[in-house]
C-alpha positions as CSV (number, residue, x, y, z in Angstrom):
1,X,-11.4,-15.9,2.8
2,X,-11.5,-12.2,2.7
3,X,-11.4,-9.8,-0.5
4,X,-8.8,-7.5,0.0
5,X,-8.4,-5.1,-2.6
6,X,-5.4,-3.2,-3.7
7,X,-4.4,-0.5,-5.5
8,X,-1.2,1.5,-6.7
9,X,-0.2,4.6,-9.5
10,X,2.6,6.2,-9.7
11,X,4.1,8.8,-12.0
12,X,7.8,8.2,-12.6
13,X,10.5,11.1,-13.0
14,X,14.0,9.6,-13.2
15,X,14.7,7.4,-10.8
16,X,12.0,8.5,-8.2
17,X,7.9,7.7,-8.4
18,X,5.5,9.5,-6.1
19,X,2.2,7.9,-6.1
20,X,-0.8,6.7,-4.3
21,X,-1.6,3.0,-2.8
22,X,-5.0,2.0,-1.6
23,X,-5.6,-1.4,0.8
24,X,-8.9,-2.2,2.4
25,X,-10.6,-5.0,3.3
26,X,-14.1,-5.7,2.8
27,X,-15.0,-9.2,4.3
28,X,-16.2,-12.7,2.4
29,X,-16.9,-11.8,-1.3
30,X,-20.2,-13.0,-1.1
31,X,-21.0,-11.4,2.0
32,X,-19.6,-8.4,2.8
33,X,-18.9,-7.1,5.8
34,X,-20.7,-3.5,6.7
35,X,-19.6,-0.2,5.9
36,X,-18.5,0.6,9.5
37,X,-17.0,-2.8,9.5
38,X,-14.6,-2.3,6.4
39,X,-10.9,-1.4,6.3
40,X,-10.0,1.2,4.0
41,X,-6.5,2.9,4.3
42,X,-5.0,5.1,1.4
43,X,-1.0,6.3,1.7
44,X,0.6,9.1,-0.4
45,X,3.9,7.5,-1.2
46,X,7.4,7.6,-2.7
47,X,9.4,5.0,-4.2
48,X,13.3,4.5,-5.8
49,X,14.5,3.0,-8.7
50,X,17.8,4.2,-7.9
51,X,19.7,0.3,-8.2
52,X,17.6,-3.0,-9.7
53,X,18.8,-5.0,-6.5
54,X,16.8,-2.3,-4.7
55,X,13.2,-2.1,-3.3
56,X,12.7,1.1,-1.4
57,X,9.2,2.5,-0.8
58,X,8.3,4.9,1.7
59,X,4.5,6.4,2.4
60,X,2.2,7.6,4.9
61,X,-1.3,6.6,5.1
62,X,-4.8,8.0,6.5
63,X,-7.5,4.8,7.6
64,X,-10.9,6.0,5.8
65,X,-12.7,3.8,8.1
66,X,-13.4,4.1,12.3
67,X,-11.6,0.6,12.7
68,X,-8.5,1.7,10.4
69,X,-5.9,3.1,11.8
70,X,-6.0,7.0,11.6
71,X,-2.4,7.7,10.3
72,X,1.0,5.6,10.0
73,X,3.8,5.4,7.9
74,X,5.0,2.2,6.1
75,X,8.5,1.6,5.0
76,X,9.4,-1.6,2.8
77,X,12.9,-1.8,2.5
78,X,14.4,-4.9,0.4
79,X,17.7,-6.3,-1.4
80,X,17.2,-8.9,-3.9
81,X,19.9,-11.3,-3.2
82,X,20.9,-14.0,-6.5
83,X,20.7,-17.6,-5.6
84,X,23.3,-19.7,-8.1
């Protein structure tokens, strides 16, 4: 088992929310892993609230650590469908 934290704020306008999210990873929670061990990545981000069936976020992120990734974008992209 790993503690992986995570983090998100936004500031809503409308319809549309620019924010931040954090995800890391930090190893066991009893035993961490070292510093240049750890996975840290934080993403500037937007998100729409344009339709309640709709899940649209879009960010870009930066790794804080050596071993994360030094920049990619994420898109989550989902319709909730109603089971009867």
């Amino acid at each position: 088992m790993n503690l992986r934290p995570i983090f998100k704020t936004y500031y809503l306008i409308n319809k549309i929310a620019g924010g931040f999210e954090y995800y890391g990873n930090v190893g066991n929670p009893f035993n961490w892993e070292s510093g240049s061990q750890q996975f840290h990545q934080l993403y500037g981000v937007i998100d729409l609230f344009v339709d309640p069936r709709l899940e649209f976020n879009l960010g870009i992120g930066r790794g804080l650590t050596n071993i994360s990734d030094t920049w990619n974008i994420k898109l989550l992209l989902g319709w909730r469908i109603k089971w009867k």
